[in-house]
C-alpha positions, 0 to 999 in steps of 0.5 A, a space after each residue: 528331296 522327299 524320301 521314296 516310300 512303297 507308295 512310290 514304288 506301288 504307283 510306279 510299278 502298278 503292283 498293290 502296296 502289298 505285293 511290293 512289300 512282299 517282293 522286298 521281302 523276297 516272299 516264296 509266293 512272288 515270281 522272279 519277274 515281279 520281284 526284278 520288276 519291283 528291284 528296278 523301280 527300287 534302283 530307279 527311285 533311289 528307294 532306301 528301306 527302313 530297317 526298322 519297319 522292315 523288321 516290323 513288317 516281317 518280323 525278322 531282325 534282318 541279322 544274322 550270326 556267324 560263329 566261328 573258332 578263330 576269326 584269323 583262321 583262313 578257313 573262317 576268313 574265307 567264309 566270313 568274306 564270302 558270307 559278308 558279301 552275299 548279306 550285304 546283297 540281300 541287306 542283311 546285318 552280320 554279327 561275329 562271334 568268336 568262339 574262343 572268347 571266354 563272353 562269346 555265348 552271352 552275345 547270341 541271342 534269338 530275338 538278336 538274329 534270324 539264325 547263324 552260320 556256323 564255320 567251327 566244328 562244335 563240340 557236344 555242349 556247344 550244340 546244345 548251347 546253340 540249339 537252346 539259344 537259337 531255338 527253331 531259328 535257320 542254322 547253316 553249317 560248315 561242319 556237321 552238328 551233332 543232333 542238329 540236321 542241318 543244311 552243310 556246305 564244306 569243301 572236299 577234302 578228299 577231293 583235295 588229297 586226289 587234286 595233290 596226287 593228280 598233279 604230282 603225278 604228272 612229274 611220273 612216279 617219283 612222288 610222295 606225300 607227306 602226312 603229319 596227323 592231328 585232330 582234325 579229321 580233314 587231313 585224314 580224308 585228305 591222305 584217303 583222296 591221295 591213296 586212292 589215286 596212287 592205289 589206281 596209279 599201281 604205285 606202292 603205298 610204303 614207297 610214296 607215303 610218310 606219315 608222322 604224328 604232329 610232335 614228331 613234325 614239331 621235333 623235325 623228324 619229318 626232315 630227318 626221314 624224308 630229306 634223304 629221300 627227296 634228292 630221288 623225288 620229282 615230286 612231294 605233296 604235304 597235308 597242309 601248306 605248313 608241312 609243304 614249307 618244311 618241305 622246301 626248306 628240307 629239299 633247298 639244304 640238300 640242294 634241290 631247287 624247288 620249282 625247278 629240280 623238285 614240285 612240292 604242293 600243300 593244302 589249304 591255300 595259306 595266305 603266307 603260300 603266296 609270300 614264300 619264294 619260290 611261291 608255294 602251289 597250294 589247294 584252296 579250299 574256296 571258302 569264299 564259296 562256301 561262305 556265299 552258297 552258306 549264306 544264300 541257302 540261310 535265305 532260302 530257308 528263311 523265306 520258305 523258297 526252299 523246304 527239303 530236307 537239309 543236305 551236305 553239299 560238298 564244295 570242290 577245291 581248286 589247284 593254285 598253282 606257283 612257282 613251287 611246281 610251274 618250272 618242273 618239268 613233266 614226264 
């Protein structure tokens, strides 16, 4: 069977072999109905483009990096699903590159890709590394960069820590939240979220909040502190899904049954969550999405169809609810 060329589709749509070309390349100055119009005949012929003359036309790579910290994170295996899937759709090549390897910065390059997606909170000199490397190729972001306005897609995590309070609160007053600091400045949005609600539910910080530092988490202080505390509680939401497993392990050696007796909560939606019995109810925070919304306004920027100042768009998390809460019962 002879191989489809443009020519095929130019005869079989009637448009010129130029705007075929263009509507391939997903051109700003082709409308939707031409574009669909041409994607038809594509489907239809059974066209398969060449990616070599494709990025001879354009002059584009049809590639583009993903850089991330640790490609086992969940938050980066979220995005990378999410952003794979949607640069599949659009026959784009994907490139990871893991920061943490000692070689990772040697494997970027500008005449590599068409730009990057970023799922890693960069420091000052990485920045700069990836300005210099990149030049003026498309970055989008899942943190902001310093020095670099980019366009940033990342979840709301003040939204989570007000998501965790919400539900707690429907077990009535008898909660708390159990927050262990680190570096990361997310879980402190995440406790803000939560004090706001429990400020506007009237209740008490210093009888509904426990913070610790991560080597007093490490040194089980935590269990020290809170246990006794949890026999009075209906319910107890933590920082993330590690610290809320400490917490069922705490309230079951004090004879609390968790999902029955007491709700507890995490944040981050860990894939181990799902394995833990009862299964842990959790705050996801729908990396996918942001992987695919990330990947989609690369494109846009890419093929000019977007051109205002970039923006921050925050992302809402969803509430996955387990066995860890579903049996408790309501106020």
């Amino acid at each position: 069977m002879p191989k489809v060329t443009i020519e095929d589709i130019s005869r079989a749509t009637g448009l010129s072999r130029g705007t075929v070309s263009r509507a391939l390349n997903d051109r700003p100055d082709i409308s939707t109905l031409t574009k669909q119009k041409v994607l038809e005949a594509c489907r239809r012929l059974q066209y398969v483009p060449s990616h070599a003359a494709r990025s001879l036309a354009t002059g584009r790579s049809y590639a583009v990096a993903i850089l991330l910290r640790d490609v086992q994170a969940t938050s980066a295996t979220g995005f990378l699903r999410g952003a794979a899937r949607q640069a599949l759709l659009s026959r784009y090549a994907v490139l990871v590159i893991e920061l943490r390897e000692p070689a990772a910065q040697a494997g970027l390059s500008s005449d590599r890709v068409d730009g990057a997606l970023v799922v890693a909170d960069l420091s000052a000199s990485e920045a700069q590394w990836l300005r210099e490397t990149l030049h003026e190729r498309t970055i989008v972001s899942a943190y902001p960069i310093k020095a670099l306005d980019v366009d940033v897609f990342r979840s709301d995590q003040r939204e989570s820590g007000r998501l965790v309070a919400r539900q707690l609160l429907r077990f009535g007053s008898a909660i708390a939240y159990v927050h262990v600091a680190d570096d990361n400045p997310d879980g402190e949005q995440r406790r803000e979220g939560f004090l706001e609600i429990i400020d506007a539910a009237g209740l008490p910080q210093q009888d509904h909040f426990f913070a610790f530092s991560e080597e007093e988490f490490r040194d089980g202080r935590v269990a020290d502190v809170v246990g006794p505390r949890l026999a009075d509680l209906r319910g107890v939401g933590a920082s993330d899904d590690v610290v809320a497993a400490s917490l069922m392990f705490a309230a079951e050696r004090r004879g609390r049954v968790v999902g029955r007796d007491l709700a507890v909560i995490g944040q981050g939606n860990e894939p181990f969550a799902r394995r833990l019995r009862p299964g842990l109810s959790s705050v996801d925070f729908c990396g996918e999405e942001i992987g695919q919304r990330a990947m989609e306004a690369f494109l846009q920027r890419l093929s000019e169809s977007r051109q205002d100042a970039p923006q921050t768009v925050l992302v809402a998390p969803a509430f996955m609810e387990r066995e860890s809460s579903a049996g408790v019962s309501r106020a």
